[in-house]
C-alpha positions as CSV (number, residue, x, y, z in Angstrom):
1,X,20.6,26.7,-185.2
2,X,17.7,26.6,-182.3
3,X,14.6,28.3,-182.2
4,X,14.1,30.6,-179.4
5,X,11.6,30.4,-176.5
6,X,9.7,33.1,-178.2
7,X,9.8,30.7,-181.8
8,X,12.6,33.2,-183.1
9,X,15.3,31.8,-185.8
10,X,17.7,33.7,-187.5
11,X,18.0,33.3,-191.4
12,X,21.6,33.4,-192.0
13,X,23.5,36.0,-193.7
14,X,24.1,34.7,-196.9
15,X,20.7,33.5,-197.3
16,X,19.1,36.8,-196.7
17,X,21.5,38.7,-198.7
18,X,20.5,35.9,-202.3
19,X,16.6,36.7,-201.3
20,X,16.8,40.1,-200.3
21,X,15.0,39.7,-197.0
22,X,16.2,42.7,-195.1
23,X,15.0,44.5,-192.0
24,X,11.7,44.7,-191.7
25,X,10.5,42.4,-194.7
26,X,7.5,40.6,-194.3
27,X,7.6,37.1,-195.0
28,X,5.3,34.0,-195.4
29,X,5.6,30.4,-193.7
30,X,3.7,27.8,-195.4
31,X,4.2,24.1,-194.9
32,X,6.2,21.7,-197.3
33,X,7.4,18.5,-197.9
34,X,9.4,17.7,-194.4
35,X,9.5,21.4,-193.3
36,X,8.9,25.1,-193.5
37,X,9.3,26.9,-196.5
38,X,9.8,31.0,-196.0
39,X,8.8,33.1,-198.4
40,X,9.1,37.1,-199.1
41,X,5.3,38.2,-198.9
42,X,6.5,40.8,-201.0
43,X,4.6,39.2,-204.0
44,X,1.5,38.4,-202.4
45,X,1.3,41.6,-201.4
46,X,1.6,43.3,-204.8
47,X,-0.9,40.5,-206.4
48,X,-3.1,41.4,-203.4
49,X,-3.0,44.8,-204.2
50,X,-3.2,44.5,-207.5
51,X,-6.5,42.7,-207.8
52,X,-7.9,45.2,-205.5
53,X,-7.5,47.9,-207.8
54,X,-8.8,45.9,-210.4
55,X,-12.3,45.7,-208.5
56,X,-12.4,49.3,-207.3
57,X,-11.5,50.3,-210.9
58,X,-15.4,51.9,-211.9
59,X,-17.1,51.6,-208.7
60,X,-17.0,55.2,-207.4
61,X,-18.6,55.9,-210.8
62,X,-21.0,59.1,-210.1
63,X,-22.8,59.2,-213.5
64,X,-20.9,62.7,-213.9
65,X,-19.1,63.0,-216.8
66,X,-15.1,64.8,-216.8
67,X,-16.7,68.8,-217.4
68,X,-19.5,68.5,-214.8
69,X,-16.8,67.1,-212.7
70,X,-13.9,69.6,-213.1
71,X,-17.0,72.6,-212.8
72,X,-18.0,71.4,-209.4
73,X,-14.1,71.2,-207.9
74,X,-12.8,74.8,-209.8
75,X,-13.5,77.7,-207.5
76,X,-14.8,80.8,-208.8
77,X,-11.5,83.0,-207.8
C-alpha cells in the first residue's frame, strides 16, 4: 500500500468493517512503538464531552429557585 502525494492511505476493507470506521469517522494518529497507531476518536470525543458537562453542570446557577423560575417563562394567556 503507498501513501499518496496528499499523505492519503486507504485502511483496507476488512480492517474498517472489525473497527467500525465508516465514512466520515474521525480518527486519531498517535505515534507507537515502530509506527502509527489509528484510532476511532469516537471515544475521546465522548470523554471530552462528558467532562464538559460535568463542569458546566451548576454554573448557570441564577440563585432562582424552580417556582420563581417557571413564573417568569409561563405567559399570562
Amino acid at each position: 500500500m503507498k501513501l499518496t502525494s496528499k499523505g492519503q492511505v486507504t485502511i483496507p476493507l476488512t480492517l474498517r468493517k472489525r473497527y467500525g470506521l465508516n465514512a466520515r469517522t474521525e480518527v486519531t494518529f498517535e505515534a507507537a512503538l515502530g509506527g502509527v497507531l489509528i484510532k476511532s476518536a469516537g471515544h475521546d470525543r465522548a470523554q471530552r464531552l462528558k467532562l464538559a458537562l460535568r463542569r458546566a453542570r451548576g454554573s448557570a446557577n441564577s440563585g432562582l429557585g424552580t417556582d420563581e423560575i417557571m413564573r417568569m417563562t409561563r405567559r399570562d394567556d
